[in-house]
C-alpha positions as CSV (number, residue, x, y, z in Angstrom):
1,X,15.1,28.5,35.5
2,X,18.3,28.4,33.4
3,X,19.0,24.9,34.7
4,X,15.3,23.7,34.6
5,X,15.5,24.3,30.9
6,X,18.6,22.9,29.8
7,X,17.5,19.6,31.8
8,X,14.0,19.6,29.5
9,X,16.2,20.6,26.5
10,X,18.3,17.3,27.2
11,X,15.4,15.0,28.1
12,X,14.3,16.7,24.4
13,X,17.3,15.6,22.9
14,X,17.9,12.9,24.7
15,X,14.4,11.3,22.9
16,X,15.5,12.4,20.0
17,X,18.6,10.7,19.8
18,X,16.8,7.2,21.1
19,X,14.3,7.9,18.9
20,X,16.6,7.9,16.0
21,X,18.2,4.8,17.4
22,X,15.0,2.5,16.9
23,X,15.9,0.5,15.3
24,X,19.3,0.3,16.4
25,X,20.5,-0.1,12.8
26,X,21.1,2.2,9.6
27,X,18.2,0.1,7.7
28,X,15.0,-1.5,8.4
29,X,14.3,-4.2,6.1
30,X,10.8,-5.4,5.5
31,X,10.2,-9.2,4.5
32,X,7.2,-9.8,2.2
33,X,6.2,-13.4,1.6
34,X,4.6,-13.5,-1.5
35,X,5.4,-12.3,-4.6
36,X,6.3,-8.8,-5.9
37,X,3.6,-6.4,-7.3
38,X,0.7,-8.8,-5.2
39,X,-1.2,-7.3,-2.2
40,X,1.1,-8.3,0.6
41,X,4.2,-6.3,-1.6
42,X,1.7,-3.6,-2.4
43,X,1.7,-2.6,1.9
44,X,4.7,-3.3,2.3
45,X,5.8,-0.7,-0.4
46,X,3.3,1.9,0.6
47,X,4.6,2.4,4.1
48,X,8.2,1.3,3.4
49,X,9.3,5.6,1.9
50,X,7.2,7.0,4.8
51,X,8.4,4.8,7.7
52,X,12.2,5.6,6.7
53,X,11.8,9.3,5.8
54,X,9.9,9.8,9.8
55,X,12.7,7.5,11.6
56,X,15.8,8.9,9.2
57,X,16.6,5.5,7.9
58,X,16.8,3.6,4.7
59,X,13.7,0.9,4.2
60,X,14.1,-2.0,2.1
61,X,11.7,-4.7,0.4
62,X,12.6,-8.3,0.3
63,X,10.0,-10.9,-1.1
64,X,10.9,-14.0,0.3
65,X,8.4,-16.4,-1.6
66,X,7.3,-20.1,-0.6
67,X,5.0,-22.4,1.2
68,X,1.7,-19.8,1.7
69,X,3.9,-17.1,3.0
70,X,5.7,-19.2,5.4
71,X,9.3,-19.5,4.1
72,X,9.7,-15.2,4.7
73,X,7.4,-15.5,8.0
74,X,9.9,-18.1,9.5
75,X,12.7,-16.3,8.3
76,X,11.2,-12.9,10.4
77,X,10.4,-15.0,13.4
78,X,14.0,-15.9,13.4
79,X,16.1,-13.0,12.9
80,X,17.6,-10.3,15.2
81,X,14.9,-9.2,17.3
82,X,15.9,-5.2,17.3
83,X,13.0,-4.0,15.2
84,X,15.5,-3.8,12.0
85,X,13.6,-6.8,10.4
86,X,10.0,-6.9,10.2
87,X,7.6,-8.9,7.7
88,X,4.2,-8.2,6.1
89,X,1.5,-10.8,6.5
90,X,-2.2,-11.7,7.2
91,X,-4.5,-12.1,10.4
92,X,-5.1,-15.2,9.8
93,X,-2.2,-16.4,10.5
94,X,-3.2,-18.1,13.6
95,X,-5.4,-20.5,12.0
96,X,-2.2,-21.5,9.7
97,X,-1.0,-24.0,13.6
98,X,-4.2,-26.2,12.4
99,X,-2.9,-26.4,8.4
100,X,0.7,-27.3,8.6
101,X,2.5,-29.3,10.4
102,X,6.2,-28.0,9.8
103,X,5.4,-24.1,10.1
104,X,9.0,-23.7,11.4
105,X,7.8,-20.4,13.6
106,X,4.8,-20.2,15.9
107,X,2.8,-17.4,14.8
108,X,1.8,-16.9,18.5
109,X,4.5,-17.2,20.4
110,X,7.4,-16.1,17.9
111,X,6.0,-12.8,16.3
112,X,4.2,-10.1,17.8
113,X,2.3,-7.8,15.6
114,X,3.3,-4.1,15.3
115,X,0.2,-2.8,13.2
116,X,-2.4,-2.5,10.7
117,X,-2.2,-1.3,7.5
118,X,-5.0,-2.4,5.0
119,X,-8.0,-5.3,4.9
120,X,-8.9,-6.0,1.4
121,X,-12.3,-8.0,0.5
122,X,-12.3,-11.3,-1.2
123,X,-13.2,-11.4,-4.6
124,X,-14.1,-14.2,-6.9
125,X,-12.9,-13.7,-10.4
126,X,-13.4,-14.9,-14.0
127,X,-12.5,-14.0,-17.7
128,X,-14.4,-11.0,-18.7
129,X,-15.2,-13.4,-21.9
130,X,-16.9,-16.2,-19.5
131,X,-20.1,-16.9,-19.9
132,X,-20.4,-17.3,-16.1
133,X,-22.0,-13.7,-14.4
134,X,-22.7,-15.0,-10.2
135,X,-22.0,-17.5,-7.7
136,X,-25.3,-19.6,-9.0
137,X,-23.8,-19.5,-12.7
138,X,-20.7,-20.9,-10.7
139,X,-21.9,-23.8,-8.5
140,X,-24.2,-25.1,-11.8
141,X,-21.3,-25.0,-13.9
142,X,-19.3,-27.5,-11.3
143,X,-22.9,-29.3,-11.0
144,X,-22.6,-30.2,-15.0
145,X,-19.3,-30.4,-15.8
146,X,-17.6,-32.0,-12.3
147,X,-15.0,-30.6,-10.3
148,X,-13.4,-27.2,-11.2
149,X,-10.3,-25.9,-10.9
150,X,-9.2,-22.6,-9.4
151,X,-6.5,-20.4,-8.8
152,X,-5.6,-19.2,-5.0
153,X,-2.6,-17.7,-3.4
154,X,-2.3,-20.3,-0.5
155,X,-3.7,-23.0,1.3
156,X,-5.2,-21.6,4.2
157,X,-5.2,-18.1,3.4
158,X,-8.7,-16.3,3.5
159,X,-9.4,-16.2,-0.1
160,X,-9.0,-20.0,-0.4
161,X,-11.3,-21.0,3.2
162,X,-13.5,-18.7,1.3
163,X,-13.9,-21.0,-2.1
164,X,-13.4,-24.1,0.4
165,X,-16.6,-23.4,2.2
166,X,-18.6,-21.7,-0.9
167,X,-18.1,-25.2,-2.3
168,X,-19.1,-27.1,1.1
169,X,-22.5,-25.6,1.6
170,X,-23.3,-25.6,-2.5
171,X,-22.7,-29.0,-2.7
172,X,-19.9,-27.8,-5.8
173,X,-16.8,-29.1,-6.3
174,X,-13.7,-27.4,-6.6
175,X,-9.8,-28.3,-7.3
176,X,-7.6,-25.4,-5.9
177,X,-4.4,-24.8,-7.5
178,X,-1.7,-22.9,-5.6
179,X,0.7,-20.8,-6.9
180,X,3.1,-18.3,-5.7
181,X,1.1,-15.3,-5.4
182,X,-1.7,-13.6,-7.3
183,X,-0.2,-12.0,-10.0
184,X,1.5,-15.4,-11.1
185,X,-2.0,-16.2,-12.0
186,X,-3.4,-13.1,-13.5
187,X,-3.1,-14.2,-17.3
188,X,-4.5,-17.2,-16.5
189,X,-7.4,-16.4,-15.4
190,X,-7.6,-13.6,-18.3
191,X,-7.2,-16.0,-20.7
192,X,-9.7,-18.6,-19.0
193,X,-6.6,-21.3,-18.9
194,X,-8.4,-21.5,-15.6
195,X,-12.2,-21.2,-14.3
196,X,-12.1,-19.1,-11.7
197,X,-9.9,-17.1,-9.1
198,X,-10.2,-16.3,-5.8
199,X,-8.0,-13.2,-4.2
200,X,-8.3,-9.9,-2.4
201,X,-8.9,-7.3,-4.4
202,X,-6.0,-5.0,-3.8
203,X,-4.8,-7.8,-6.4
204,X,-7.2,-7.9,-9.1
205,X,-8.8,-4.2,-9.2
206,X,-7.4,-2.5,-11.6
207,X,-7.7,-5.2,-14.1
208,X,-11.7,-5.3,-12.8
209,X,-12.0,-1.9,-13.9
210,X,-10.3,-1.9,-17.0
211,X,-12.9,-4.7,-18.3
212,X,-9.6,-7.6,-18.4
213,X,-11.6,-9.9,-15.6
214,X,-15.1,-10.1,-14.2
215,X,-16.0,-10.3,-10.5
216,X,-19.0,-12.8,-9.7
217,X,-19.1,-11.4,-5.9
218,X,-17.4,-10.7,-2.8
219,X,-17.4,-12.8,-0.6
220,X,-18.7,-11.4,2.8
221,X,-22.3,-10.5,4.2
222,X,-22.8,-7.1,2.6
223,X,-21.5,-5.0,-0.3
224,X,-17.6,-3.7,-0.7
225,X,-17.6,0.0,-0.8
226,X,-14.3,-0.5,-2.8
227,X,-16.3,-2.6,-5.5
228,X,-19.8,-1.2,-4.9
229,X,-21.0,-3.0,-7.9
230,X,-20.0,-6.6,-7.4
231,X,-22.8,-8.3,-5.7
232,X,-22.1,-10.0,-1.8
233,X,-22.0,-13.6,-1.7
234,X,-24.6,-13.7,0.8
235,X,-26.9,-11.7,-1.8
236,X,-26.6,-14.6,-3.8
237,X,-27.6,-16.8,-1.1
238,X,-24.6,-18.4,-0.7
239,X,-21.7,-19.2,1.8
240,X,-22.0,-15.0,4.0
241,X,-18.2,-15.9,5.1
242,X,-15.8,-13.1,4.5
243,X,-12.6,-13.8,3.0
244,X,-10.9,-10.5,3.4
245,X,-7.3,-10.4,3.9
246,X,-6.3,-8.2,6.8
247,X,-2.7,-7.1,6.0
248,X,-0.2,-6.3,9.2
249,X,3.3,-6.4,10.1
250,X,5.0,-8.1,12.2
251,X,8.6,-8.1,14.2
252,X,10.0,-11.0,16.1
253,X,8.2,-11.4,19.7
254,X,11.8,-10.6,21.3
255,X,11.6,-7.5,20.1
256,X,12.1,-4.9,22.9
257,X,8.1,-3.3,23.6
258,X,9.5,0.4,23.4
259,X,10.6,-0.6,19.7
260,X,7.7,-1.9,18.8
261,X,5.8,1.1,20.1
262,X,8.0,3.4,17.8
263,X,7.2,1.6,14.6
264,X,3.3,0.7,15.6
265,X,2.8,4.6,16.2
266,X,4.7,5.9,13.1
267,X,3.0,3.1,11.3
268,X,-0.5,4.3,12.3
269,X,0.1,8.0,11.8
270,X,1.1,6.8,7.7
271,X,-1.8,4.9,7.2
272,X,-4.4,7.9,8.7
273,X,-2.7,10.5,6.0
274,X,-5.4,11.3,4.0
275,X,-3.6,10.9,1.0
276,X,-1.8,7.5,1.9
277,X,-5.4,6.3,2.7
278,X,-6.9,7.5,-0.9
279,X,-3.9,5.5,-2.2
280,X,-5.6,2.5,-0.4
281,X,-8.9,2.9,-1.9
282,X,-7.4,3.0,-5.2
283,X,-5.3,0.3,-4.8
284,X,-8.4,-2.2,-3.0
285,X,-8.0,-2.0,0.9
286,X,-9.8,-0.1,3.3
287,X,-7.3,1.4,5.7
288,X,-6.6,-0.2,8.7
289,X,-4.5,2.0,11.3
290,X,-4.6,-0.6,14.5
291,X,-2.7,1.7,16.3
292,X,-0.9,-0.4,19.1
293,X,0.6,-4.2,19.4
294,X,-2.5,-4.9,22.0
295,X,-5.1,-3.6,19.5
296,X,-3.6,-5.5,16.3
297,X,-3.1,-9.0,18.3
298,X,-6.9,-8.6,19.1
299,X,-7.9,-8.7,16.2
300,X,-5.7,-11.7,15.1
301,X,-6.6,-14.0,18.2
302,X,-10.6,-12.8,17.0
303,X,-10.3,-14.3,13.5
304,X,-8.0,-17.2,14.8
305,X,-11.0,-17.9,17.0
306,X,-13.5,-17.4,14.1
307,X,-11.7,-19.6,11.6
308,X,-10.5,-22.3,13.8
309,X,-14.2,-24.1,13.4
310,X,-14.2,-23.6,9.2
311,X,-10.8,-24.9,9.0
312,X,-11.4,-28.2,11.3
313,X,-14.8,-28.9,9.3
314,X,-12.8,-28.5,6.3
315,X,-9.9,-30.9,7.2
316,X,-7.5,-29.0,5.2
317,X,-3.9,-29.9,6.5
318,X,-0.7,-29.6,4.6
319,X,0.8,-32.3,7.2
């Protein structure tokens, strides 16, 4: 009995140890594409103190900003793959193979995705001074005035396909204009320097509620419960597809599985804390603890399949 219980006290510690070795490195470093303060930083930050604290190592944020999210993606698909860099990015990344031409990874075959944190909903945004209140205010504005422009994170992202095809079955017209990440825009859209803005709403909420912009809808099928009172786009009889931003991580697809396994079930034990997902809610996502690699590549390949068609009949390409 003696030696049947220092065995299971090894194999104890034994896990232990290896647990504390993955990642093999004294800090895990988490890449976010986008710019600081936007919704891709925000889930990146709100895991980043948890995830060190449960595997006893330091977690850093680097925003690595450029070309819709793809500079800091390529530079994750490319490093070491021992789980001590991962980056922060969006489920529709599949569908970015069809945009560009020069992605420099392949989202499919060079990352592999550890899990879920948050999906935001799509909003589409205004000056609270505008006179415009809905979608209709919107697409008869463009219908007397010509073509206007609006501000988006990146080509290809969800909040842009969502504008893109809002404009396509309106009969609008509509001049994106990029920029780095959503808060880079913020002021402009409070000032009215520019129409309209389309992003998720873990960027724009708190300036929602404290009366600084106005939402005209969400665009999806039904009602956000995280913005109850904004009106659905296909309420308005307009365009039903949702442009929520499904937020993940990802390592490099060389990663060893039993790695990935550590982070994607620490990862989903943060995001079910009740009190990590009320920060969510406050911050604009609804939480999203995918709780394995399989589970959180499903859902990719599903809105890769989904958005394949819009982004073809679009013809968008960055080639």
């Amino acid at each position: 009995m003696i030696r049947i219980a220092a065995a299971v006290a090894a194999i104890c510690l034994g896990s232990i140890d290896a647990f504390a070795e993955t990642p093999p490195c004294p800090q895990i470093r988490i890449i976010v594409p986008f710019s600081a303060g936007g919704a891709s930083d925000l889930t990146a930050r709100l895991v980043a103190e948890p995830l060190g604290n449960a595997l006893k190592k330091a977690v850093v944020i680097e925003n690595k900003v450029g070309a819709t999210g793809n500079i800091g993606t390529a530079a994750v698909a490319k490093s070491t793959p021992d789980g001590c860099t991962i980056g922060v990015n969006v489920a529709a990344i599949l569908s970015y193979k069809l945009i560009f031409n020069n992605l420099g990874y392949d989202p499919e075959k060079d990352l592999v995705p550890i899990a879920g944190v948050g999906k935001s909903p799509s909003l589409i945004l205004t000056s609270a001074s505008s006179s415009l209140n809905d979608l209709k205010d919107l697409v008869a504005l463009s219908k007397e005035k010509g073509s206007l422009s609006y501000a988006t994170a990146g080509l290809g992202l969800t909040p842009h396909l969502a504008v893109e095809e809002l404009a396509r079955v309106s009969g609008a017209k509509f001049d994106s204009v990029f920029y780095r990440g959503a808060p880079d825009f913020m002021g402009d859209l409070i000032t009215g320097r520019i129409t309209f803005g389309s992003t998720a709403a873990a960027n724009s909420m708190p300036l929602v509620r404290e009366g600084k912009l106005k939402a005209l809808a969400v665009m999806q099928a039904e009602r956000s419960p995280l913005a109850p009172n904004v009106v659905s786009s296909a309420e308005q009889g307009m365009s039903p597809l949702d442009g929520s931003s499904h937020f993940l991580l990802f390592a490099p697809s060389a990663t060893p599985k039993a790695t990935v396994a550590t982070l994607s079930a620490e990862i989903k034990k943060i995001i079910n804390d009740p009190a990590i997902q009320q920060r969510l809610h406050t911050l604009g996502f609804d939480p999203s603890p995918l709780g394995s690699s399989d589970e959180t590549l499903a859902v990719i390949r599903k809105l890769g399949r989904d958005l394949e068609p819009i982004v073809k009949t679009l013809n968008l390409n960055a080639k």
